[in-house]
C-alpha angles and dihedrals in degrees: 000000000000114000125232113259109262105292093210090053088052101044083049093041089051095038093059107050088048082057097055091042095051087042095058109033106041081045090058094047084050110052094035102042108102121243139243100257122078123201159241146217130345100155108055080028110234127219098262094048107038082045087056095049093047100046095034100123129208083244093051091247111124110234104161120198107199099091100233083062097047090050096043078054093047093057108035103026129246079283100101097038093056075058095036078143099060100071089141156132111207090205103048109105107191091313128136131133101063094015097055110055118231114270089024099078099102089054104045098250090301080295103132123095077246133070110241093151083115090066097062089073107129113224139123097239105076114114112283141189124226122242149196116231101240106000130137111245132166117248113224110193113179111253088203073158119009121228139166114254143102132291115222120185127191137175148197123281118238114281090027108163111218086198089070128078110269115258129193084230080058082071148069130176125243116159142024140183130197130210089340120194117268130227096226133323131307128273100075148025094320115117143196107243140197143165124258129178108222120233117241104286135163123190131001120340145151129255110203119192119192106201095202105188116216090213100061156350100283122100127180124228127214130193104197119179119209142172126201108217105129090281124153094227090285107158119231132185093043118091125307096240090050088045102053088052090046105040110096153103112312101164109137089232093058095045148104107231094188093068101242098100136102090284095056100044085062092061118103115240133198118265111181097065087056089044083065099034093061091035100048087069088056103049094047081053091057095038086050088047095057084051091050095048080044096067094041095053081047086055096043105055087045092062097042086055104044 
């Protein structure tokens, strides 16, 4: 009578291919799924973002060097720049003056899972992009997740001091932007993106954008720091290396909208979801290829024993 193939080779043989299949692709599901935090602004850089590219170390640790940032990190931990994107209430539903305390407005109210109390100092030193009074320029906010809402931008009045606590009658809106185009899908460094036309401003002032989604309560709160001295949207006060790949034109007449310029090539992207998704391919076809020897040993020692 034919003998069973080797239990023990079957049970390893299967074993393993299940391992590399799990590995892969629950690794893959893993590393490219979005998360559950959403975003902010990228262009006009906001507190949280320009804070994480200065202090982003090679080894992955965040050590900023602008001094705002070092001392944000020193207060509230690495923590909420490894979420720069999660400045957030999730109850908020479109509310602000009267619901978010004053000096509490570039955190959320204290709001967020996170703790981003650290990044209401008031103070002239944070990191800031350089504007032009009156020009046309083209808004990046992070889309981390991407969500239907409205976009609403304010900014200080003149004579605004950054050494005082920020007040919502420090501010007054002038632009907004529904349901905008997006650069790429979510997940990663991609944004959604529209043109302003920024009101008459001289010196140093603070762009606030409040993401309020339409399909639910939570909105999403941005600290920008600007000054207006005839720049093109070039960063100053983060690292010199971040600086020399961020600094540029932004101006909405010189870019790609469509997110493949210059501009966007300097963007960091994530490497790690690409990694897997060129490696999950190879690991089913291994794991195909030790069933497939597996038949055949089946086969094989059949007909050896028939």
């Amino acid at each position: 009578m034919p003998r069973s193939p080797n239990p023990p080779v079957l049970r390893s043989l299967l074993a393993a291919a299940a391992a590399i299949l799990v590995a892969t692709g629950v690794t893959l599901f893993a590393t490219v799924t979005p998360a559950s935090a959403h975003g902010v602004t990228m262009m006009p850089g906001s507190r949280t973002y320009l804070c994480y590219l200065d202090g982003l170390t090679d080894t992955g640790e965040i050590k900023p060097d602008n001094p705002a940032c070092a001392d944000a990190v020193a207060d509230g931990g690495a923590t909420p720049l490894y979420n720069w994107f999660a400045v957030l209430d999730s109850n908020a539903a479109g509310r602000n003056v009267g619901y978010v305390p004053d000096g509490t407005i570039c955190s959320a109210g204290d709001k967020s899972p996170y703790d981003f109390a650290a990044y209401n100092q008031a103070r002239a030193d944070w990191p800031i992009t350089h504007l032009t009074s009156g020009a046309s320029i083209q808004v990046r906010h992070s889309n981390w997740a991407a969500h239907p809402g409205a976009f609403h931008m304010y900014i200080t009045k003149p004579g605004w001091d950054p050494t005082r606590p920020l007040a919502w009658s420090d501010l007054e809106p002038f632009w907004s932007a529904t349901d905008p185009p997006q650069s790429g899908g979510p997940g990663g460094f991609n944004y959604y993106h529209w043109n302003v036309d920024l009101p008459q401003r001289s010196g140093q002032h603070l762009i606030f954008t409040q993401w309020v989604r339409s399909d639910s309560a939570e909105n999403f709160f941005s600290c920008a720091d600007v000054v207006f001295d005839g720049g093109n949207g070039e960063v100053t006060g983060i690292d010199a290396e971040v600086d020399s790949v961020t600094a540029m034109s932004w101006t909405a007449s010189g870019h790609d909208h469509a997110g493949t310029g210059d501009a966007a090539a300097a963007t960091p992207t994530p490497a790690q979801g690409s990694l897997w998704t060129s490696l999950w391919p190879v690991g089913a076809i291994i794991a195909f290829a030790l069933i497939a020897a597996l038949v055949a040993n089946i086969r094989a020692r059949r007909h050896r024993q028939a």
